[in-house]
C-alpha positions in Angstrom: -69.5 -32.3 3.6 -65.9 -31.5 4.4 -65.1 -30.2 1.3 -67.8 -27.5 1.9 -66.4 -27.4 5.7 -63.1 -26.6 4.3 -64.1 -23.9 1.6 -66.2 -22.1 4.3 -63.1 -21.6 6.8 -61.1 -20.7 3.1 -63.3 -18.0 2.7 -63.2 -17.3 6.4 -59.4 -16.8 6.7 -59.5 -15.0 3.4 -61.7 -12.4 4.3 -60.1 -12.3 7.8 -56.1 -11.5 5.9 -58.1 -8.7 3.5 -59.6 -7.2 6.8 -56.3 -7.6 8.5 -54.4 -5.7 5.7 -57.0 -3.4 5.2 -56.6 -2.4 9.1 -52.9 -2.0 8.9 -53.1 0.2 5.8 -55.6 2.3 7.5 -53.3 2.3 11.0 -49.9 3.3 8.8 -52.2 6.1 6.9 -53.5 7.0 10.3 -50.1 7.4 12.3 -49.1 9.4 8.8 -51.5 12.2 10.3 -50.4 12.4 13.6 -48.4 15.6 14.4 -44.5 15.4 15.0 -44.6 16.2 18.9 -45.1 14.0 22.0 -48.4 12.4 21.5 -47.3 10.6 18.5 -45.9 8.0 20.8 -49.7 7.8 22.5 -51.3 7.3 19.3 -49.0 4.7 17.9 -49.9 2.7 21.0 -53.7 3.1 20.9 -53.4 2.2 16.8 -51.3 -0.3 18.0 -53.6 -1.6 20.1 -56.5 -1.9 17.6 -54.2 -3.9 15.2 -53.6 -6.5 18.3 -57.3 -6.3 19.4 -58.2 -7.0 15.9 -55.8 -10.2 15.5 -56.7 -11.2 18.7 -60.6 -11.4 18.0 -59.3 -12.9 14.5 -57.6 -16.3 16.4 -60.5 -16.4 19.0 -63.4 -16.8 15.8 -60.9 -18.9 14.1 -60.5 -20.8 17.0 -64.5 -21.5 17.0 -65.3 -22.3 13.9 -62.0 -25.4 13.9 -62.9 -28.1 15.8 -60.8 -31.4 17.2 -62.8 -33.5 16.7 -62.3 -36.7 14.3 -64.5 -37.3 11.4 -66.6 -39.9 11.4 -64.9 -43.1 10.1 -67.0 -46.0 8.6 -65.7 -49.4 8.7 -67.4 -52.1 7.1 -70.6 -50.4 7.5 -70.5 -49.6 11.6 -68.9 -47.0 12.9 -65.0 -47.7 14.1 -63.9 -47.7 17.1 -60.9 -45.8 17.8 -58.6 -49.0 19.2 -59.4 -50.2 15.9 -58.2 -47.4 14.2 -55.0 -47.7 16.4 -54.8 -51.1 16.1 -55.0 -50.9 12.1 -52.7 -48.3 12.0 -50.1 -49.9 13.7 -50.5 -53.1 11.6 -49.7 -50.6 8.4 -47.2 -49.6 9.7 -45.5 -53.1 10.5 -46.8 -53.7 6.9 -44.5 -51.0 6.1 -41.6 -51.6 7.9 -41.4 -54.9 6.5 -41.6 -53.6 2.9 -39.1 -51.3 3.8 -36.7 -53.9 5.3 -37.9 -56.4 2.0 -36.6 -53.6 -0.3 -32.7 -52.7 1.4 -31.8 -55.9 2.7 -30.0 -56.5 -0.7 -27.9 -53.1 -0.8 -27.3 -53.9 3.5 -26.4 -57.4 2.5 -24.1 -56.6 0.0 -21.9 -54.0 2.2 -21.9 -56.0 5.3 -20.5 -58.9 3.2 -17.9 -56.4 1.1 -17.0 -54.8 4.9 -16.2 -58.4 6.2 -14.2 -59.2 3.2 -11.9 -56.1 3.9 -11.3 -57.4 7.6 -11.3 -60.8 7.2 -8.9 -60.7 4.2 -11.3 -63.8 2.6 -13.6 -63.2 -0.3 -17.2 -65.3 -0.6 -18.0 -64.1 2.6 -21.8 -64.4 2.5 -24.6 -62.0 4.8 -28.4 -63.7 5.1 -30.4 -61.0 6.8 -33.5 -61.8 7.6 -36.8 -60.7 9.2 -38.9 -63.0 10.5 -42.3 -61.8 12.1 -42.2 -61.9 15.7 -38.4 -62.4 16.1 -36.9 -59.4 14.9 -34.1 -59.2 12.5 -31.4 -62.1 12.3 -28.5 -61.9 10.5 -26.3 -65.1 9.2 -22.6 -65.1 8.3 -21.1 -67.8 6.1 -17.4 -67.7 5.9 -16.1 -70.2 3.4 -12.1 -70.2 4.8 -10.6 -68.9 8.3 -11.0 -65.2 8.4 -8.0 -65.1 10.8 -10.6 -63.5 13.2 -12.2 -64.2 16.0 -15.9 -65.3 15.7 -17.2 -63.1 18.6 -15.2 -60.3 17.0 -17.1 -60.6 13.7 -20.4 -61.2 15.7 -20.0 -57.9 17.9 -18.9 -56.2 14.1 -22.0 -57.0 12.5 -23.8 -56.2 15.1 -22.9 -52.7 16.0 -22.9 -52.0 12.2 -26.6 -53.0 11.7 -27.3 -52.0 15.5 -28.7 -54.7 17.1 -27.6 -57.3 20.1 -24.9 -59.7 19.3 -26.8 -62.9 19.5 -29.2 -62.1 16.7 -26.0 -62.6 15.0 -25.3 -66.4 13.8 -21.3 -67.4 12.3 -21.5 -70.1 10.4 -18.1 -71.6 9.2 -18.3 -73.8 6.1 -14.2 -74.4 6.3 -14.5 -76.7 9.5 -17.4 -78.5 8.0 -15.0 -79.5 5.1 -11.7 -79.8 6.6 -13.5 -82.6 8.3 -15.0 -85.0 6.0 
């Protein structure tokens, strides 16, 4: 059914352009004739006029034969309802934004950890970032010896690079765990 909907408004506009051009050939050839004195101006307007009277007419059938309205959509049988079109849609695109986040958290991962080797000085810096449903993005940091930093520097660092609020930011330091057994 739509694709006949759709062919039949093709057609439509097609005709409508070769009518259009036709007009404005017929307007140019017309102002052609028109003498070289001060109705020449006069007659440019009127053929003017036709040409906008013409396109005008064109958008207002145009206009008619498009409608807003939303196809019919089958769910299951029934016919859907459109907060569970919404509600569907937005689901997708949580779907989607967790795919998304699945797919570059290695590449982030990987230049967080090489950006807080270069400030901290220490290599085996590790980065967990992860994305929970509900809670958002978290982000872990292992540090392995003293980065020579303050924690709350590194936590506000990560943060502003991944833009997000410092306490979804957890430091973890391995070093102290070790230096006391």
């Amino acid at each position: 059914m739509f694709e006949r909907v759709s062919q039949r408004r093709c057609f439509f506009i097609k005709e409508a352009l070769k009518s259009l051009l036709a007009l404005i050939l017929l307007a140019g050839f017309c102002e052609l004739l028109l003498p070289e004195d001060g109705m020449r101006k006069y007659g440019r307007m009127v053929v003017g006029l036709i040409v906008l009277f013409f396109l005008v007419n064109l958008v207002m059938r145009v206009g008619q034969d498009f409608t807003l309205a939303l196809p019919e959509v089958s769910v299951a049988g029934g016919r859907a309802d459109p907060a569970a079109l919404v509600a569907e849609g937005v689901n997708l695109r949580q779907r989607g934004e967790e795919q998304a986040a699945a797919l570059t958290a290695p590449a982030v991962q990987a230049k967080v950890e090489e950006l807080l080797q270069t400030i901290t000085g220490t290599a085996g810096v590790q980065v967990e970032i992860s994305t929970a449903a509900g809670q958002g993005q978290r982000v872990r940091v292992v540090l392995p010896a003293d980065p020579g930093v303050p924690v709350e520097v590194l936590k506000r660092t990560v943060a502003a690079v991944l833009a997000m609020a410092p306490d979804q930011v957890e430091v973890k330091k391995e070093f102290a765990e070790e230096e006391g057994s």
